[in-house]
C-alpha positions in Angstrom: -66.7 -2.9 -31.8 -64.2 -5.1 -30.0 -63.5 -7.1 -32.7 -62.5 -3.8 -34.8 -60.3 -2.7 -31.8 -58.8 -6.0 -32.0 -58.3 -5.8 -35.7 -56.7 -1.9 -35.5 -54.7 -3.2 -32.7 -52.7 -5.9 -34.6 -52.1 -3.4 -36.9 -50.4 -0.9 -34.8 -48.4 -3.6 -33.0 -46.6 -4.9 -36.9 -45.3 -1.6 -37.3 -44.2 -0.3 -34.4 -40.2 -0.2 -34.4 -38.8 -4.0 -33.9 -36.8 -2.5 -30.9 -39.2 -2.0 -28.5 -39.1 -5.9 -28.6 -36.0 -7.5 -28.2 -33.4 -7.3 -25.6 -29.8 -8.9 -25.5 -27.5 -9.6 -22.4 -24.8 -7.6 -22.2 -22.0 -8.6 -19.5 -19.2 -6.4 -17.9 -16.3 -7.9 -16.5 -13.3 -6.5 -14.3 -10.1 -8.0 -12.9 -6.9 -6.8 -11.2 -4.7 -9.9 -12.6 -2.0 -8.8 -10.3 1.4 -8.0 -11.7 1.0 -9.4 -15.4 4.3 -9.1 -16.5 6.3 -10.6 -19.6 9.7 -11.5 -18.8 11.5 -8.5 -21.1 12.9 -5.9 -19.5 11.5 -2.0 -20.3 14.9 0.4 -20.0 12.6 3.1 -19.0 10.4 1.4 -16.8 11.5 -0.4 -13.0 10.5 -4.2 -14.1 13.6 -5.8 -13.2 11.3 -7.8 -10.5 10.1 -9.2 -13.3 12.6 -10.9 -14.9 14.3 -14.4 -14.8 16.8 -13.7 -12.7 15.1 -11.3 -10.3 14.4 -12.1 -6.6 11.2 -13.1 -8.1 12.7 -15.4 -10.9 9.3 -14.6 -13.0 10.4 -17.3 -16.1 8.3 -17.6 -19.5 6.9 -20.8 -18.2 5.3 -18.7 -15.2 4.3 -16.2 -17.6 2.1 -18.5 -20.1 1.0 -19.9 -16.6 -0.7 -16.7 -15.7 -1.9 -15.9 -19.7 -3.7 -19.3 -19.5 -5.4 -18.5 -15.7 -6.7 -15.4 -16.9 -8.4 -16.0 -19.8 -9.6 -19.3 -17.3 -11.2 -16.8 -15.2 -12.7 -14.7 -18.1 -14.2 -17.9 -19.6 -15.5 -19.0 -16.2 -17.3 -15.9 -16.4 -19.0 -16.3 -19.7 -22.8 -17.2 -19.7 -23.9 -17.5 -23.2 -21.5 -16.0 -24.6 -17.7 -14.4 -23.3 -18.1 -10.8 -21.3 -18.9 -8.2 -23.7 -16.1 -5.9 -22.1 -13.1 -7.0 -19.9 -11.6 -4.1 -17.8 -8.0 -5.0 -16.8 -5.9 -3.8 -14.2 -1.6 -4.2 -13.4 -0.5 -5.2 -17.2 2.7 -4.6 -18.7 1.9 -3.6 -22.5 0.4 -4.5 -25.3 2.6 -8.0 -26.0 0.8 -9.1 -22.7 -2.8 -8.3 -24.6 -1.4 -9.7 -27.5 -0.9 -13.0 -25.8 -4.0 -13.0 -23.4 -6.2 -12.5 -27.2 -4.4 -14.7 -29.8 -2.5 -17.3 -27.9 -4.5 -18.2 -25.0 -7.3 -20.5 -24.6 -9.3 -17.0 -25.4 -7.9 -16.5 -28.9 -11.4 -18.2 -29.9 -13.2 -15.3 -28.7 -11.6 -12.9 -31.1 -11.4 -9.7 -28.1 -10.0 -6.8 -29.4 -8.5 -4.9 -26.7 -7.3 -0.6 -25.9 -4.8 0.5 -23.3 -2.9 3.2 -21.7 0.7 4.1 -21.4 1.1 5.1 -18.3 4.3 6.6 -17.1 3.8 5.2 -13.7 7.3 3.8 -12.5 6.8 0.1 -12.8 4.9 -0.2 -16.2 1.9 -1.3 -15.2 -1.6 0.2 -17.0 -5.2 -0.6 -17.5 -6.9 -1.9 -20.5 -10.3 -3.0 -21.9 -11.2 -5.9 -23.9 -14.1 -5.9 -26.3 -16.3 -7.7 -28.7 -16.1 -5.7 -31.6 -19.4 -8.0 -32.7 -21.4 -6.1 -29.6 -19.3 -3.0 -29.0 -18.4 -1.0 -32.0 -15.8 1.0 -31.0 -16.3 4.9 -31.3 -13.6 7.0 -29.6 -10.7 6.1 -26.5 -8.4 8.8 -24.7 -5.9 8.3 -21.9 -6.6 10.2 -19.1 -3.5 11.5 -17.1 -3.4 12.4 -13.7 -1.0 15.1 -13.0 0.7 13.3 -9.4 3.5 15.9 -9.6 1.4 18.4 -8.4 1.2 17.5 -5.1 4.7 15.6 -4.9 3.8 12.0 -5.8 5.0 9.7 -8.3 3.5 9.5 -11.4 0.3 6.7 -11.4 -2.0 4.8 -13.7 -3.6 6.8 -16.6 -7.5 6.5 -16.8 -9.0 4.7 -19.6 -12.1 6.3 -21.7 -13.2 4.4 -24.0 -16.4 5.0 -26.3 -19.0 2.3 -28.3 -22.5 1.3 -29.5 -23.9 -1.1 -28.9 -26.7 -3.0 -30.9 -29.3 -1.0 -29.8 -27.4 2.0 -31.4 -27.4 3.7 -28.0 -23.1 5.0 -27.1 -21.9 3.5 -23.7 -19.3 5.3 -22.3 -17.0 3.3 -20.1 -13.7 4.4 -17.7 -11.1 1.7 -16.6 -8.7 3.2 -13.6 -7.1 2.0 -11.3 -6.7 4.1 -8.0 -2.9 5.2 -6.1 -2.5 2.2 -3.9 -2.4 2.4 -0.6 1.2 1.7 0.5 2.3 3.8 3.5 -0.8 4.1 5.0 -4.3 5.7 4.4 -3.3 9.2 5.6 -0.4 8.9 3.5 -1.5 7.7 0.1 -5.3 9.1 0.2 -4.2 12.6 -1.1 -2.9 10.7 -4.5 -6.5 9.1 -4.6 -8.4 12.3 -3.9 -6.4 14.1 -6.9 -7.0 10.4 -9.3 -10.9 10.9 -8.5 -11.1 14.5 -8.8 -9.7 14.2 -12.3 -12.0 11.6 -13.1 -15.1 13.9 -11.6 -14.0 16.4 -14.1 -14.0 13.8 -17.5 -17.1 12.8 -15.9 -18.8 16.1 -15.9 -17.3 16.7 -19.2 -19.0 14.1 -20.8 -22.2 14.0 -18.7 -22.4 17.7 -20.2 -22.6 16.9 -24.4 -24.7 13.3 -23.9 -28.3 14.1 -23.4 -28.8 10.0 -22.6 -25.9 9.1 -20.9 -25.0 5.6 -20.6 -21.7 5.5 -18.1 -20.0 2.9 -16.8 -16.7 3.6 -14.2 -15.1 0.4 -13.4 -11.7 -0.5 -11.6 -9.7 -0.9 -8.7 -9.9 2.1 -6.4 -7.7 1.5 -4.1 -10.2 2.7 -1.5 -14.0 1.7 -0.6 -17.7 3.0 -1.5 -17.2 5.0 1.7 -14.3 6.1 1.1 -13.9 10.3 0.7 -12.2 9.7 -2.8 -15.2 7.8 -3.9 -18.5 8.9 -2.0 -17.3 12.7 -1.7 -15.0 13.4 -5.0 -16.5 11.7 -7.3 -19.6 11.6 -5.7 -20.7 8.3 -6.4 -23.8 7.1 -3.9 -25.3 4.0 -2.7 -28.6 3.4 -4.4 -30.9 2.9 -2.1 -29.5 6.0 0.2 -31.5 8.8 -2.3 -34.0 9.0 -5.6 -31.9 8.3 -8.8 -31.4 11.0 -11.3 -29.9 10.5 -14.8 -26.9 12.4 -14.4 -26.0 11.0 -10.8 -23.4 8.4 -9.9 -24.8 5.4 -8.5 -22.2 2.5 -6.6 -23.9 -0.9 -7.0 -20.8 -2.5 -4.4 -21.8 0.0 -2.2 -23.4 -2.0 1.1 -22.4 -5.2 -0.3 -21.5 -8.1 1.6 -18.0 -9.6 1.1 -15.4 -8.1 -1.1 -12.8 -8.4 -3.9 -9.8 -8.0 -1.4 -8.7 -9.6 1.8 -6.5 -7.8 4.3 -5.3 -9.3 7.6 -8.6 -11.2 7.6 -10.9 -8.6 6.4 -12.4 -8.6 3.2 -13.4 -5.2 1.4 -14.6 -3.7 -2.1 -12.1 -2.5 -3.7 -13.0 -2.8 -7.4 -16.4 -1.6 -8.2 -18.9 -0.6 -10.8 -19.9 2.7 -10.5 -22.6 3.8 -12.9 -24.9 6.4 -14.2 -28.6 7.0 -13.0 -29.9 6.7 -16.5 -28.6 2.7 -16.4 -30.4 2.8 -13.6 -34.4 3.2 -15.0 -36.3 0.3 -16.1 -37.5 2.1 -19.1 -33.7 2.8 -20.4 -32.5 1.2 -23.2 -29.8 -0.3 -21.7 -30.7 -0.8 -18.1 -29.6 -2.5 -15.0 -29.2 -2.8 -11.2 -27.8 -3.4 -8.2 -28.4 -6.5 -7.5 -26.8 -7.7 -11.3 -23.4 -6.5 -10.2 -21.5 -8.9 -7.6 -18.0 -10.3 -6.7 -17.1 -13.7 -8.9 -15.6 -15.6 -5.8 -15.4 -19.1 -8.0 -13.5 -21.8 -5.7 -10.7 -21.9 -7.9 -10.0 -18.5 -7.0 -9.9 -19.0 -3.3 -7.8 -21.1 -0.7 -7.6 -21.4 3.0 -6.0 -18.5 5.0 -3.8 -20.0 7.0 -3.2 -17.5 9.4 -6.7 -15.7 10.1 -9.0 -18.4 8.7 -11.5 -18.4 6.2 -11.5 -18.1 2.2 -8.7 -15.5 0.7 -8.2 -15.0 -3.2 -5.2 -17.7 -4.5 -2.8 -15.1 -5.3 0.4 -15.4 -8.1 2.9 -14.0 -5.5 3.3 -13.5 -1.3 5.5 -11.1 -0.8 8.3 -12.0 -3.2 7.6 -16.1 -2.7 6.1 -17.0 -6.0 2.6 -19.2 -4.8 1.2 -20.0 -8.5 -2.3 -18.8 -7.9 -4.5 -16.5 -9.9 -4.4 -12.9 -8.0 -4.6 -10.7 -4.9 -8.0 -10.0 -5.9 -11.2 -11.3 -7.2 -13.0 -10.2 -10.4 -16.9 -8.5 -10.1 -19.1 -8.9 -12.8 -22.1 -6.8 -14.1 -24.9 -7.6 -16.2 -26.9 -4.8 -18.5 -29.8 -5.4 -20.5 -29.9 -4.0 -23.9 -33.5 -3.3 -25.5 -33.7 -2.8 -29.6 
């Protein structure tokens, strides 16, 4: 009898669908490069920081010097393979992308990028990188958030951007990048309460037509995982504060140690991945968790603060001075599995 079992059992197993099976990595990067500028200026845009002869004398040599430390960083953060997706924050245009893609040391890994066109002041938008090999590209909007209606200048578009991947499964994944905080908390937060209330409502939107929905919100938000416009607006919780549903929002840098940011002294998380519950089951097609998402703090990224002690990311600029490093901030990095 058990050898008949046996014998039916190896017959199930061959055609069952090859999917349930094999898995691939699939890695998530982002990075706020910090003021990636070309040296051109935009008539319509307030870049003229940017230029040669600007207090800030940003020359072409600096320029290729920062194309070739980003895609250093992005490499350095490559297992196997280069990230699947690259979220970007503070670049010019697309002639910055263009460079970063075909004519740094990353041209070899063949990204394909999207971006907005913001109309905030200084130029500066978000963008996504991708492996068209691993992310077929579906759909991408340009998100605005309307600043004028509560007296602010105009700010960073959100990103939306829409793929497959290999399992044939759609991942949805935003790129924003919050109203900083210059002026003060009580100051700015208003602008970041209005950016995460209209990225609650694309959220809803499309947590409403995907029955299995596979979300990703990445950025810099300008404001922590306890902060109102992330915890309270948009709702997104720490995962092991309450039982995971499919259609919550889920923070994996929420109760993390360290950060992405250093302020007189104090680190804190200001990019983060924010996900949706259903990358959250072990039985999901694509899944992961919290502990796959963390802060790449590689030594080359860090030097010596001089004045409070301690590590602090090696930034291009302080203040106007002009310091040669990599950015104000640190990238994080999240890994998904991806069953077919």
């Amino acid at each position: 009898m058990n050898r008949y079992l046996y014998i039916l059992t190896g017959i199930i197993v061959c055609f069952l669908p090859s999917r349930m099976f094999a898995q691939e990595a699939f890695r998530v990067m982002h990075y706020n490069v910090e003021n990636f500028f070309d040296c051109r200026h935009d008539s319509l845009k307030h870049d003229e920081e940017f230029l040669p002869a600007s207090v800030r004398a940003w020359t072409w040599k600096k320029y290729h010097d920062k194309l070739t430390k980003i895609a250093k960083v992005i490499l350095a953060a490559s297992g196997e393979q280069v990230p699947d997706l690259v979220g970007l924050c503070e670049v010019e245009n697309t002639y910055c992308l263009d460079g970063l893609t075909r004519y740094s040391p990353l041209r070899d890994a063949a990204y394909r990028y999207v971006m907005t066109d913001s109309p905030d002041e200084r130029g500066i938008d978000v963008a996504l990188l991708y492996q068209p090999a691993t992310f077929r590209l579906v759909g991408t909007r340009c998100i605005h958030v309307p600043s004028s209606v509560i007296g602010r200048k105009p700010t960073r578009d959100l990103l939306h951007v829409s793929g497959r991947v290999v399992s044939g499964d759609t991942l949805d994944v935003f790129v924003c990048h919050f109203p900083s905080r210059s002026g003060g908390v009580r100051l700015s937060e208003p602008h970041r309460l209005l950016a995460a209330n209209v990225l609650r409502q694309a959220v809803d939107s499309l947590l409403s037509v995907r029955q299995h929905p596979y979300l990703i919100i990445m950025g810099d938000f300008n404001d922590y995982p306890s902060s109102r416009s992330v915890s309270e607006v948009l709702g997104a919780k720490k995962v092991s504060d309450t039982d995971v549903s499919f259609s919550g929002l889920y923070n994996l840098m929420a109760g993390k140690a360290g950060g992405t940011y250093r302020y007189r002294g104090e680190w804190g998380m200001l990019d983060q991945f924010i996900v949706s519950g259903t990358l959250l089951f072990p039985s999901s097609a694509l899944c992961t968790d919290m502990d796959k998402a963390r802060p790449l703090a590689f030594p080359f990224l860090l030097e010596e603060d001089e004045q409070y002690g301690g590590d602090t990311p090696f930034r291009t600029y302080k203040g106007m001075r002009y310091h040669g490093g990599y950015s104000d901030h640190l990238p994080v990095c999240l890994d998904i599995t991806v069953r077919y």
